[in-house]
PDB file of N, CA, C and O in Angstrom:
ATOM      1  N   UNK A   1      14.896 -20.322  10.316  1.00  0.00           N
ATOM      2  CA  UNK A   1      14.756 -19.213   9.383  1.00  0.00           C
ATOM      3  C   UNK A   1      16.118 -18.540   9.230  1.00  0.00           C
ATOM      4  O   UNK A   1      16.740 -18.208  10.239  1.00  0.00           O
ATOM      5  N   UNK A   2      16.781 -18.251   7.566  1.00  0.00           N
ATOM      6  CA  UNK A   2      18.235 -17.693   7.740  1.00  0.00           C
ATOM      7  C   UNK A   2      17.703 -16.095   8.409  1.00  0.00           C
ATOM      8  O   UNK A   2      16.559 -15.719   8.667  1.00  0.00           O
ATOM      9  N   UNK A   3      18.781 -15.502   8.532  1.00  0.00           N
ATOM     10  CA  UNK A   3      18.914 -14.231   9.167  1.00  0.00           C
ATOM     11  C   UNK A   3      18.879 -13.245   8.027  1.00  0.00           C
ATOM     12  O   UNK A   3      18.544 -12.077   8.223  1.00  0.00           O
ATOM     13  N   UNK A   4      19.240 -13.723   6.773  1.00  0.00           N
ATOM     14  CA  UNK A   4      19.065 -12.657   5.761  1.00  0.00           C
ATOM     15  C   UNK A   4      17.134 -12.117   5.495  1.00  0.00           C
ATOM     16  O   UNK A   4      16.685 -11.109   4.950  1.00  0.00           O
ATOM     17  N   UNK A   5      16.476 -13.192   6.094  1.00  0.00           N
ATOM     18  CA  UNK A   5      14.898 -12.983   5.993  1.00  0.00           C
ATOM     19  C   UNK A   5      14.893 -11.556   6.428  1.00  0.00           C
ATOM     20  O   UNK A   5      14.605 -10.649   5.647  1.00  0.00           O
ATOM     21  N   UNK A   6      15.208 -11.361   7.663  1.00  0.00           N
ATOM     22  CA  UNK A   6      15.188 -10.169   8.578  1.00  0.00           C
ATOM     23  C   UNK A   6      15.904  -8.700   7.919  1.00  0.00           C
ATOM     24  O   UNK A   6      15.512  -7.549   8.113  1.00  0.00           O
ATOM     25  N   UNK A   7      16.849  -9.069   7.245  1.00  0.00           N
ATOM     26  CA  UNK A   7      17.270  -7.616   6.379  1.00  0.00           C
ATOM     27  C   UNK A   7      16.368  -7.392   5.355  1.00  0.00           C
ATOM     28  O   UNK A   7      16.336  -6.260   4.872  1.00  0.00           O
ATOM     29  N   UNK A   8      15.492  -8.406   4.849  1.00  0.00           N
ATOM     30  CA  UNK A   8      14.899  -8.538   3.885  1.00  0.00           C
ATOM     31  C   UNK A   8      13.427  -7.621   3.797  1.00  0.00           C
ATOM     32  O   UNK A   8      12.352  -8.113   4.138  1.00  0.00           O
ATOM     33  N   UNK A   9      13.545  -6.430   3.364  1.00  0.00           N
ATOM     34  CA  UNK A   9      12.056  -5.751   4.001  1.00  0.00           C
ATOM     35  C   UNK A   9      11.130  -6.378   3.159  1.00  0.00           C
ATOM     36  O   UNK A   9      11.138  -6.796   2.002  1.00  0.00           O
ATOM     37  N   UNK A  10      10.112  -6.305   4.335  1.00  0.00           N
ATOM     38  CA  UNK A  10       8.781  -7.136   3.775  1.00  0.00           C
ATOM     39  C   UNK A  10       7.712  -6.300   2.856  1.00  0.00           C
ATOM     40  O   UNK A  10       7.124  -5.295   3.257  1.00  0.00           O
ATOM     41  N   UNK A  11       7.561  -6.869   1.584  1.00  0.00           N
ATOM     42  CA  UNK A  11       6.893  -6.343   0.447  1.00  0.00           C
ATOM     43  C   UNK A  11       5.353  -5.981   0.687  1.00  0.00           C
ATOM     44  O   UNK A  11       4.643  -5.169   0.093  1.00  0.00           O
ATOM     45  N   UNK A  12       5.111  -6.710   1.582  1.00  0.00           N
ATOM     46  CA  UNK A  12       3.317  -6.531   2.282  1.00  0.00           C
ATOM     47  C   UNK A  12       3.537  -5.026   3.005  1.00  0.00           C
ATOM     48  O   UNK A  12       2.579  -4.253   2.965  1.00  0.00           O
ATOM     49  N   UNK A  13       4.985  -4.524   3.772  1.00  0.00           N
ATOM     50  CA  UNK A  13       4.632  -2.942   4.794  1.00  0.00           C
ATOM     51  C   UNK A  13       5.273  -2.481   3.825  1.00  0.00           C
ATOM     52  O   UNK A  13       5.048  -1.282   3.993  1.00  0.00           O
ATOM     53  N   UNK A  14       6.111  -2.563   2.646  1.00  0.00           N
ATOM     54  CA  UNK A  14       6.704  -1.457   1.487  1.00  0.00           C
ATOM     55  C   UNK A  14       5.323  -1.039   0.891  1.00  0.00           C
ATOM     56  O   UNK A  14       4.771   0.017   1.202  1.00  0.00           O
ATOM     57  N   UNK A  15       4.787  -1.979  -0.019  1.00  0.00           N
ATOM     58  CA  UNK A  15       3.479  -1.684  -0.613  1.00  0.00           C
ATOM     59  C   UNK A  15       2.017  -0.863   0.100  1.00  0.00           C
ATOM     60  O   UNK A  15       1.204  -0.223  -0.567  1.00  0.00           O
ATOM     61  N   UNK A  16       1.957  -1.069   1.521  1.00  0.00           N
ATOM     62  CA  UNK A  16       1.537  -0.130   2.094  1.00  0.00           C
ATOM     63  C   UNK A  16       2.136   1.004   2.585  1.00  0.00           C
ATOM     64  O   UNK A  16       1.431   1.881   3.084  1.00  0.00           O
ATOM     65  N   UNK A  17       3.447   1.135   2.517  1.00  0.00           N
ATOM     66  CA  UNK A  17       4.024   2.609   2.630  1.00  0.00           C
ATOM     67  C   UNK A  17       3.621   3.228   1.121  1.00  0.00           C
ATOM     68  O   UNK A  17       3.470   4.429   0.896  1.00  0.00           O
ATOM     69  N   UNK A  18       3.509   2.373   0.340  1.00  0.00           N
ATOM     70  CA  UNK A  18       3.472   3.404  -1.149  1.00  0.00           C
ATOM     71  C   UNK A  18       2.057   3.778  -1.120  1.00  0.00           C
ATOM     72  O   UNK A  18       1.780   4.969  -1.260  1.00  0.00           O
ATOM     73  N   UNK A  19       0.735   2.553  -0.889  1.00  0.00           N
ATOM     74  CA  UNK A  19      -0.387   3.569  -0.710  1.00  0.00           C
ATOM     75  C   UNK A  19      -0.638   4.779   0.075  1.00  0.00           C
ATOM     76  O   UNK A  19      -1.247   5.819  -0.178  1.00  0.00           O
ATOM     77  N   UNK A  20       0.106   4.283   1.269  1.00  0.00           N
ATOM     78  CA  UNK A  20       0.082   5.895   2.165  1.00  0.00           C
ATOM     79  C   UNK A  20      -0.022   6.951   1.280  1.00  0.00           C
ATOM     80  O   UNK A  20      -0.917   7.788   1.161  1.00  0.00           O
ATOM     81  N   UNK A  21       1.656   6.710   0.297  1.00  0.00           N
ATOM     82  CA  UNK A  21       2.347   7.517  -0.055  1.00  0.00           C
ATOM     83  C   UNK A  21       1.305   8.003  -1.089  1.00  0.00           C
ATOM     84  O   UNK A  21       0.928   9.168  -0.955  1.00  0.00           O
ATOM     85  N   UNK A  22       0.802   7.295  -2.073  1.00  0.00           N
ATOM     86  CA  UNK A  22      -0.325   7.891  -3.302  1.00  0.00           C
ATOM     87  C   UNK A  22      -1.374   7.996  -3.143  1.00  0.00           C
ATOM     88  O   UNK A  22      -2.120   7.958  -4.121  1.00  0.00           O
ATOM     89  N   UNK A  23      -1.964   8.201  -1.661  1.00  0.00           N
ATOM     90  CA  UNK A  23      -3.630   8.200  -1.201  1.00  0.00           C
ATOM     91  C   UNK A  23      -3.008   9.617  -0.501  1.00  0.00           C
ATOM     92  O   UNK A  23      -3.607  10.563  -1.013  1.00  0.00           O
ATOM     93  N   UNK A  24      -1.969  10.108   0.534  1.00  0.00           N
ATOM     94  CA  UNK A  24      -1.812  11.286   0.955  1.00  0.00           C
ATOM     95  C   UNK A  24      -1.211  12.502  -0.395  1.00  0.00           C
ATOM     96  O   UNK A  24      -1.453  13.700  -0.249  1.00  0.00           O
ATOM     97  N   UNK A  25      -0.683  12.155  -1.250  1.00  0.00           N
ATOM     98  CA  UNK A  25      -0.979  13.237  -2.114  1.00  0.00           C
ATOM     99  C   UNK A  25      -1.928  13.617  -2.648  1.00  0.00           C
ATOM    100  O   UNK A  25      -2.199  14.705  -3.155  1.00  0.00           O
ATOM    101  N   UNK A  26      -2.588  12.510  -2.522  1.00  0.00           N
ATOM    102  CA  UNK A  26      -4.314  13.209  -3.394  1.00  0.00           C
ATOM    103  C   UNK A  26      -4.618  14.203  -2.287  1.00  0.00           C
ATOM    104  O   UNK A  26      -5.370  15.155  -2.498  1.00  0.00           O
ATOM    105  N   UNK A  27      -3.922  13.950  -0.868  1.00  0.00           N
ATOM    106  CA  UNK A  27      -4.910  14.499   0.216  1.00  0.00           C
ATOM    107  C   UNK A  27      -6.124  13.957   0.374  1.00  0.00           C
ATOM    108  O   UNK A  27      -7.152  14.620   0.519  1.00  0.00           O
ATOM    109  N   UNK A  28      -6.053  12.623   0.352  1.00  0.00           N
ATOM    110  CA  UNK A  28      -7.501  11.430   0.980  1.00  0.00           C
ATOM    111  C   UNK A  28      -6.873  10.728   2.280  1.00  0.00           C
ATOM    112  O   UNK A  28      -5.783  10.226   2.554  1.00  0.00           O
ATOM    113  N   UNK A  29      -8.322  10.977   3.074  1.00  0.00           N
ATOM    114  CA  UNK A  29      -8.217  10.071   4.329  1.00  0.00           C
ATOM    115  C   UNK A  29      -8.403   8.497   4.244  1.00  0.00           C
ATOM    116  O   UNK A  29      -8.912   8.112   3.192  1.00  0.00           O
ATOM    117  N   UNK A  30      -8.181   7.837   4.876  1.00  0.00           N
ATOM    118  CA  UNK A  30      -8.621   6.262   4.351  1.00  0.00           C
ATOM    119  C   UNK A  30     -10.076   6.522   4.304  1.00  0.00           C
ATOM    120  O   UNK A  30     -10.821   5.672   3.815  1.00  0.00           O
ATOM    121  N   UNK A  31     -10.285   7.027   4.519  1.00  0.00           N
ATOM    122  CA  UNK A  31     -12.494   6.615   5.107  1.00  0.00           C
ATOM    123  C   UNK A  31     -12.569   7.175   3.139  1.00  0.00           C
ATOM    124  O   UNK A  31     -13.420   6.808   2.330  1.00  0.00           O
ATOM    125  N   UNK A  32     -11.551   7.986   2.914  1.00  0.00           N
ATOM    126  CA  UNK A  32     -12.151   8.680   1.546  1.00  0.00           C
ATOM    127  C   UNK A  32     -11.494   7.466   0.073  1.00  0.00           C
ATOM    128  O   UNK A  32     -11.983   7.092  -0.993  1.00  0.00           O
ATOM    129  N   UNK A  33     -10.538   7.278   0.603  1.00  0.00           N
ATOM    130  CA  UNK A  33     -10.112   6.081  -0.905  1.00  0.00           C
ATOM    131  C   UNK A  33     -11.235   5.275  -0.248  1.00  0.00           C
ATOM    132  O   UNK A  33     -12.181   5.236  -1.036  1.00  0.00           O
ATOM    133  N   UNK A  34     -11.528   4.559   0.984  1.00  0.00           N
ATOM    134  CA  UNK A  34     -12.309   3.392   0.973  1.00  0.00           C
ATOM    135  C   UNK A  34     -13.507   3.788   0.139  1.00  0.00           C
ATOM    136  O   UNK A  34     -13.997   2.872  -0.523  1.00  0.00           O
ATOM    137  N   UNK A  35     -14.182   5.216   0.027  1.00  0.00           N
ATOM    138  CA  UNK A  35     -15.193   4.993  -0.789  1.00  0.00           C
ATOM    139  C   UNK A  35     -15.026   4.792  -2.233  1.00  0.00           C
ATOM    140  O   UNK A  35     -15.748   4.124  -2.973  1.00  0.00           O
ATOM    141  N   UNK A  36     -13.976   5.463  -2.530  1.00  0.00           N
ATOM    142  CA  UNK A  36     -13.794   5.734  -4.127  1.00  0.00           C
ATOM    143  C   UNK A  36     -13.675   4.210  -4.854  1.00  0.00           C
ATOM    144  O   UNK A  36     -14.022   3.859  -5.982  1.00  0.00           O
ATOM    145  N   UNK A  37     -13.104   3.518  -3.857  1.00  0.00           N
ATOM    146  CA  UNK A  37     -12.725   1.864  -4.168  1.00  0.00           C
ATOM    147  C   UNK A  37     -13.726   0.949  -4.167  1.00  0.00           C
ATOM    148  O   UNK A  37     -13.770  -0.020  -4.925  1.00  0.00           O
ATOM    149  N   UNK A  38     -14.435   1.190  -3.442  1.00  0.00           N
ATOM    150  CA  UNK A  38     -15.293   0.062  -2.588  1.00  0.00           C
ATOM    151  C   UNK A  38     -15.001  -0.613  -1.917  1.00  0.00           C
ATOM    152  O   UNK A  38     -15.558  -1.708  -2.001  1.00  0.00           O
ATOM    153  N   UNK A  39     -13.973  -0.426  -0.839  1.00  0.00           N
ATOM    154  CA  UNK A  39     -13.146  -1.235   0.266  1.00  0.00           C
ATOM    155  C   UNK A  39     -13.953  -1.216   1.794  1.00  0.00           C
ATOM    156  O   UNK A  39     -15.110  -0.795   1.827  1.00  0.00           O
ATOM    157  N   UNK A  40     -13.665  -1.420   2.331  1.00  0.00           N
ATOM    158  CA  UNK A  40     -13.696  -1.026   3.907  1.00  0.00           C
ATOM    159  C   UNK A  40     -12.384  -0.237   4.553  1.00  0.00           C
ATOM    160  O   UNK A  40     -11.207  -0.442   4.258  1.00  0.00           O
ATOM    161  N   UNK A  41     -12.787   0.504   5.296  1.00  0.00           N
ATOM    162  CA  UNK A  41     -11.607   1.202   5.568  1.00  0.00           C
ATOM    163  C   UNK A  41     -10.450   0.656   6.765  1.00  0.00           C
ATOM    164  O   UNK A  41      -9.256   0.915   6.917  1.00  0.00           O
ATOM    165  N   UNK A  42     -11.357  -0.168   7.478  1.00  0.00           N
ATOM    166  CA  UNK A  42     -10.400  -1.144   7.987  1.00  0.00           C
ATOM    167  C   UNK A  42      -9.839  -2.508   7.640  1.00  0.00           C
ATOM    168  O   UNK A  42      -9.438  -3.387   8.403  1.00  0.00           O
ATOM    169  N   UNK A  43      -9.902  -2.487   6.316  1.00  0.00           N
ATOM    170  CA  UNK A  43      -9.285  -3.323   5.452  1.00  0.00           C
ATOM    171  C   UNK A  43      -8.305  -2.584   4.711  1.00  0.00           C
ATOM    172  O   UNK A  43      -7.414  -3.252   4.188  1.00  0.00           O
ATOM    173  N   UNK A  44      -8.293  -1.592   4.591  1.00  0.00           N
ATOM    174  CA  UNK A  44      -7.190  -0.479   3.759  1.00  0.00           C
ATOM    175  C   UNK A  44      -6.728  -0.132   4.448  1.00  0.00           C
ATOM    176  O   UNK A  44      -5.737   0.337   3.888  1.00  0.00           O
ATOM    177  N   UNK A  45      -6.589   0.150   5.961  1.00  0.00           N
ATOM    178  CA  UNK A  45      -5.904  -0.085   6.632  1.00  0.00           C
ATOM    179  C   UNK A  45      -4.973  -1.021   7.236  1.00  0.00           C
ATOM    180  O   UNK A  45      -3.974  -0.753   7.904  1.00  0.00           O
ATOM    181  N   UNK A  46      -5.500  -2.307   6.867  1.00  0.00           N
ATOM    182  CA  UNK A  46      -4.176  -3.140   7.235  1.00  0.00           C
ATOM    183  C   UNK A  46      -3.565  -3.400   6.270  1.00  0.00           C
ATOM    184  O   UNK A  46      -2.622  -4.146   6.532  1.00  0.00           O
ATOM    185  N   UNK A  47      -3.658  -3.103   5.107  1.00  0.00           N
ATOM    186  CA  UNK A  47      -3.303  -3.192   3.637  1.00  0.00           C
ATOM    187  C   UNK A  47      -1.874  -2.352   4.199  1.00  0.00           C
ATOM    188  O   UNK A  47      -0.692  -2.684   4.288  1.00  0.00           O
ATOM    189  N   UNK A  48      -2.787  -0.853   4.586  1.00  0.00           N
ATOM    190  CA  UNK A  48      -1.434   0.130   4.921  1.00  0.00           C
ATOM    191  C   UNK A  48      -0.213   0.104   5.900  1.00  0.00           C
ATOM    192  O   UNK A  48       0.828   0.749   5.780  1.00  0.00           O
ATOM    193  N   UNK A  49      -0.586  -0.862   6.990  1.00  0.00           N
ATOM    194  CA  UNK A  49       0.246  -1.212   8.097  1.00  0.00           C
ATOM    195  C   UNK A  49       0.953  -2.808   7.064  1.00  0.00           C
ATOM    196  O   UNK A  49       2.082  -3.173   7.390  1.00  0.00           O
ATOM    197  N   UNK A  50       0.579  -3.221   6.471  1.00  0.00           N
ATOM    198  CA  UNK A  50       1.367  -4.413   5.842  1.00  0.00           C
ATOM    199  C   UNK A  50       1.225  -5.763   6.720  1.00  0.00           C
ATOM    200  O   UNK A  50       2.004  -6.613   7.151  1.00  0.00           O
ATOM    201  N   UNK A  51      -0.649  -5.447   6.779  1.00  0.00           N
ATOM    202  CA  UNK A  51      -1.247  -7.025   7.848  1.00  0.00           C
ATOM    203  C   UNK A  51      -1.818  -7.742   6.993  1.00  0.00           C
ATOM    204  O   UNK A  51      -2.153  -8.884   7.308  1.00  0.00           O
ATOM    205  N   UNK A  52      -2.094  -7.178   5.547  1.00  0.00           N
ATOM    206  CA  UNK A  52      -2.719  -7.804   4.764  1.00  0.00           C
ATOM    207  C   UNK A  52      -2.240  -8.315   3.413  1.00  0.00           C
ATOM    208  O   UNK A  52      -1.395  -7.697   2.764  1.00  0.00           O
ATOM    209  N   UNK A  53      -2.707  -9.277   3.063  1.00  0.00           N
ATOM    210  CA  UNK A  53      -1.866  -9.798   1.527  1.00  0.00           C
ATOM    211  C   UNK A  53      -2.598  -9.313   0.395  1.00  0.00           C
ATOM    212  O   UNK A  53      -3.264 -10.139  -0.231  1.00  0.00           O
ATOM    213  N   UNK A  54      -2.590  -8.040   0.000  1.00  0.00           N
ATOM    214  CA  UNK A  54      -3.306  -7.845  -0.840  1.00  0.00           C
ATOM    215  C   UNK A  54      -3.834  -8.413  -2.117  1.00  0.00           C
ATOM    216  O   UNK A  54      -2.820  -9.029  -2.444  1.00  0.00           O
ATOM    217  N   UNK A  55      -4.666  -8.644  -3.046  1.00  0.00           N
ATOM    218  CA  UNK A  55      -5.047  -9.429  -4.033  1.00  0.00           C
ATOM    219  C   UNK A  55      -4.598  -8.508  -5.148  1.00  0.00           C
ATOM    220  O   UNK A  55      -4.357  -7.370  -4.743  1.00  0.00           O
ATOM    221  N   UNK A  56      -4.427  -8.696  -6.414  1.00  0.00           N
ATOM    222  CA  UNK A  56      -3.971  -8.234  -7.718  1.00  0.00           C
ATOM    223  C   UNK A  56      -5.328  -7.720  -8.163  1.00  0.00           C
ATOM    224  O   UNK A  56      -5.151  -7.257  -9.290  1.00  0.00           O
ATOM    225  N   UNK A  57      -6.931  -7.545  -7.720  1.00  0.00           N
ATOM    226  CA  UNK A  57      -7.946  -7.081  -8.492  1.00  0.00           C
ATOM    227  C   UNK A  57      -8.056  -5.963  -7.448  1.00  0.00           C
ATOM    228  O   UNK A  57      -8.588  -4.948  -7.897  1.00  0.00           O
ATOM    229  N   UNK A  58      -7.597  -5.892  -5.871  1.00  0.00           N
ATOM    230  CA  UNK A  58      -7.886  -4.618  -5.366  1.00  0.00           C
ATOM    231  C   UNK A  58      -6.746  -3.771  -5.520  1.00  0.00           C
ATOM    232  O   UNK A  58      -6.732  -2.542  -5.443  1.00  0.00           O
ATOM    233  N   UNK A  59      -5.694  -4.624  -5.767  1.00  0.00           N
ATOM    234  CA  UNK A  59      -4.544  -3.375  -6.261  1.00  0.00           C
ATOM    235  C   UNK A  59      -5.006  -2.661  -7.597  1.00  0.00           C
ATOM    236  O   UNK A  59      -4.592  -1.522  -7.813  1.00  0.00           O
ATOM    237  N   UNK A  60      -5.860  -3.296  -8.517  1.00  0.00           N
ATOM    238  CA  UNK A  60      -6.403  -2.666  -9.664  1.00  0.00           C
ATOM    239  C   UNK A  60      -7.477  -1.777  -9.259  1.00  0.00           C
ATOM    240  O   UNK A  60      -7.807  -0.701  -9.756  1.00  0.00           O
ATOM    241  N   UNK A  61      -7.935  -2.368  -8.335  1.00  0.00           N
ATOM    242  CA  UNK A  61      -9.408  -1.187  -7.199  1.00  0.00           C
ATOM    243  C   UNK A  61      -8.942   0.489  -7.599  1.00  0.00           C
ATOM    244  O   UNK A  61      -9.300   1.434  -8.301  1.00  0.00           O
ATOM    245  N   UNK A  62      -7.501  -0.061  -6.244  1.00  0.00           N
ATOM    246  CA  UNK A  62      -7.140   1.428  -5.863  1.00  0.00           C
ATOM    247  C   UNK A  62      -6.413   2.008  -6.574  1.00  0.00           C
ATOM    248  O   UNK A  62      -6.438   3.211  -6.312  1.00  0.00           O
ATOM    249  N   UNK A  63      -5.466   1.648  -7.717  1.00  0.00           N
ATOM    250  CA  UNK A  63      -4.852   1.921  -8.595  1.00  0.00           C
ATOM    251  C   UNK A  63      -5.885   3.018  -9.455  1.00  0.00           C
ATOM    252  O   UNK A  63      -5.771   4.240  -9.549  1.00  0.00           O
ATOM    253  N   UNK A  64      -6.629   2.370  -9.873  1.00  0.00           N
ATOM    254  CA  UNK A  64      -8.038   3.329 -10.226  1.00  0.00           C
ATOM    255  C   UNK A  64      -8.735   4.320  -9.698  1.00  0.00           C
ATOM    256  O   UNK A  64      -9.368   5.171 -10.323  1.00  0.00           O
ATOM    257  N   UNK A  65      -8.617   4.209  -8.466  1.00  0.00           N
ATOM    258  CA  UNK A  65      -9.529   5.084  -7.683  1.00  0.00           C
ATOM    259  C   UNK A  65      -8.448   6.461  -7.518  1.00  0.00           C
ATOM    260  O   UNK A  65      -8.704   7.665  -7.510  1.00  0.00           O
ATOM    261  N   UNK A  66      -7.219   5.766  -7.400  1.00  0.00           N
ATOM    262  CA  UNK A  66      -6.012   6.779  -7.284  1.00  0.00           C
ATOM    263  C   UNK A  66      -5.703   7.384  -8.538  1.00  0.00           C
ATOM    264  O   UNK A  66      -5.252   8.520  -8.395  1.00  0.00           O
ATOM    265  N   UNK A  67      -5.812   6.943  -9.895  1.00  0.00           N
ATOM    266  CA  UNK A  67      -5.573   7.152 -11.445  1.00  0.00           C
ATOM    267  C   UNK A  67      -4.130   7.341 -11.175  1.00  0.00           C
ATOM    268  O   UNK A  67      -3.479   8.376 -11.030  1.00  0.00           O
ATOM    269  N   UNK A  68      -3.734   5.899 -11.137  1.00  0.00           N
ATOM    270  CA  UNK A  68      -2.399   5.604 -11.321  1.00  0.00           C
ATOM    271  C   UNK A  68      -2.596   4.117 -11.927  1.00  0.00           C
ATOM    272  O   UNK A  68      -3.604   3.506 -11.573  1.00  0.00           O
ATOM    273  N   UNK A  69      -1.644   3.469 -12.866  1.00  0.00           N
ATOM    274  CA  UNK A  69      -1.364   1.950 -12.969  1.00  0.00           C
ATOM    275  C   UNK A  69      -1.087   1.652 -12.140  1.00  0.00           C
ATOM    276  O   UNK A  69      -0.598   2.369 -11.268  1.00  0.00           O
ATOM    277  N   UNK A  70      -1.370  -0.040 -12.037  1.00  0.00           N
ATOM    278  CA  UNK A  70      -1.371  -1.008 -10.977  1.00  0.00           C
ATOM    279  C   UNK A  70       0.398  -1.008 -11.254  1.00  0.00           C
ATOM    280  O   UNK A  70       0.781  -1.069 -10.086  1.00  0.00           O
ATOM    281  N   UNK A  71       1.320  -0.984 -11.874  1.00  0.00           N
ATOM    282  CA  UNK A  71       2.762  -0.901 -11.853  1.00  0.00           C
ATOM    283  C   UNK A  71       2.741   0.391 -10.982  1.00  0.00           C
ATOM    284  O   UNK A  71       3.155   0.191  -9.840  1.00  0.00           O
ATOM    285  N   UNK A  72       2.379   1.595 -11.237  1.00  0.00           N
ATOM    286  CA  UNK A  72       3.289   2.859 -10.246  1.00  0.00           C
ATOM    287  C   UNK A  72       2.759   2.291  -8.612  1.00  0.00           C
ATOM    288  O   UNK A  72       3.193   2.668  -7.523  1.00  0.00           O
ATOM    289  N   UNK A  73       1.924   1.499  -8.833  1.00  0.00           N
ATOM    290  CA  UNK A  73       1.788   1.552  -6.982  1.00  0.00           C
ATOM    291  C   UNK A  73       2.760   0.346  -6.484  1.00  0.00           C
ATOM    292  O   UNK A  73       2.759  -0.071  -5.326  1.00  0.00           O
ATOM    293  N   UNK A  74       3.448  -0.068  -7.346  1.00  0.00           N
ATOM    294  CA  UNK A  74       4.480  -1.300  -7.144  1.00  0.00           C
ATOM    295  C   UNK A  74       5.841  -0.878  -7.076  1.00  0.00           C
ATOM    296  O   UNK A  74       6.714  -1.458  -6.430  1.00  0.00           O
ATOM    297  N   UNK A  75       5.983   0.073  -7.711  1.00  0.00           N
ATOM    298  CA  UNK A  75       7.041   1.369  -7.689  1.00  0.00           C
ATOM    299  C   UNK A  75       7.310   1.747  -6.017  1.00  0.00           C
ATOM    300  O   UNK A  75       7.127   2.780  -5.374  1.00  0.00           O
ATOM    301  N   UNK A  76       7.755   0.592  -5.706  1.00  0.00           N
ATOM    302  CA  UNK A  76       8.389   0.955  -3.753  1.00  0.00           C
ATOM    303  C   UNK A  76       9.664   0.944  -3.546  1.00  0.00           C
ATOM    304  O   UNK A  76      10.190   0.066  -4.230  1.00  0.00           O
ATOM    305  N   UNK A  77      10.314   1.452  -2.987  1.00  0.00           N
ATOM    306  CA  UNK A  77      11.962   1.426  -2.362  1.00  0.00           C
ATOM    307  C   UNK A  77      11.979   0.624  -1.143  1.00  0.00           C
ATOM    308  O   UNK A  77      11.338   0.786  -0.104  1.00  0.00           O
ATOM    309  N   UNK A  78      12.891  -0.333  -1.483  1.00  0.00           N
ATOM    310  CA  UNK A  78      13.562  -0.770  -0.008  1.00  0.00           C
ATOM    311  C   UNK A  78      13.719  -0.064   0.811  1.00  0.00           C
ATOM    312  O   UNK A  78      13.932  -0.695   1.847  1.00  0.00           O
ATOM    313  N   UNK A  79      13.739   0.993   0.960  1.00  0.00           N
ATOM    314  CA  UNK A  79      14.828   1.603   2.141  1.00  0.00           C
ATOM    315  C   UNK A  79      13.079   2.682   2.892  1.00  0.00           C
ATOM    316  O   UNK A  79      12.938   3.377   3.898  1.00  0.00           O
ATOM    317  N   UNK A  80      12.286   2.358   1.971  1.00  0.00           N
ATOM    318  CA  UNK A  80      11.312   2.812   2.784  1.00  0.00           C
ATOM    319  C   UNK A  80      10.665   2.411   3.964  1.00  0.00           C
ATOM    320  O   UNK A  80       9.943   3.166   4.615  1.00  0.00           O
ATOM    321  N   UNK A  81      10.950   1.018   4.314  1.00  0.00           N
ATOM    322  CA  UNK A  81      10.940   0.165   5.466  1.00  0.00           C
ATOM    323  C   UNK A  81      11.251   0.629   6.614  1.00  0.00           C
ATOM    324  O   UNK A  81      10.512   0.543   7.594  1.00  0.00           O
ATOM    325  N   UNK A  82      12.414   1.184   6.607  1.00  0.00           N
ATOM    326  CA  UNK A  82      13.318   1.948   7.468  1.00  0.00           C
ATOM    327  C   UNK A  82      13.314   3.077   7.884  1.00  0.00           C
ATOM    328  O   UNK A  82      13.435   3.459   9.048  1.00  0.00           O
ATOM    329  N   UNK A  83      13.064   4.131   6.208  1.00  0.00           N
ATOM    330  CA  UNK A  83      12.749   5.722   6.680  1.00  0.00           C
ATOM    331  C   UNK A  83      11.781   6.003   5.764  1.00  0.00           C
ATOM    332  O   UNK A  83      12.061   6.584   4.715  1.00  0.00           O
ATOM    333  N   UNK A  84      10.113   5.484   6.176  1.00  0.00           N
ATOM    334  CA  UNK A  84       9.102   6.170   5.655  1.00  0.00           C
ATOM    335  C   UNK A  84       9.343   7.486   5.307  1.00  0.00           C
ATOM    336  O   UNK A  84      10.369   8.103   5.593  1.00  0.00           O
ATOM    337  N   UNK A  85       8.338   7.941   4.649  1.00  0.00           N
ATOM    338  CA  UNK A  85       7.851   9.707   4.436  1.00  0.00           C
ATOM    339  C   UNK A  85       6.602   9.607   4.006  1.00  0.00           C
ATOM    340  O   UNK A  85       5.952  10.622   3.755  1.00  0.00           O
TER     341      UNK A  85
END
């Protein structure tokens, strides 16, 4: 494996830093998007830790449930890897 893999932040824990990021401004707990979605909440949870490969119809789930487009939740920074908020 080259070594550039490793600088390379992984798009599976960016994309769950951004749900964090657009499920805690609503001020929702996971237990609360899991309902709005129809998820399980320990499935939106590993979504959020970046254990899971998410599918393109539940990113449309929560995109919805959040009333955001499936683009703003794709809207992640590199550098969030490094220094969440």
């Amino acid at each position: 494996m080259s070594t550039n893999s490793k600088l390379t932040p992984d798009p599976l824990v960016l994309f769950g830093q951004r749900l964090v990021q657009l499920r805690k401004q609503r001020g929702w707990s996971q237990e609360q998007l899991a309902l709005e979605c129809g998820m399980a909440r320990s499935y939106l949870g590993g979504v959020e830790r970046g254990k899971r490969n998410i599918a393109l119809l539940n990113i449309c789930k929560l995109a919805d449930a959040l009333s955001v487009s499936p683009a703003e939740m794709l809207k992640f920074r590199d550098d969030l890897a490094v220094n969440p908020k």
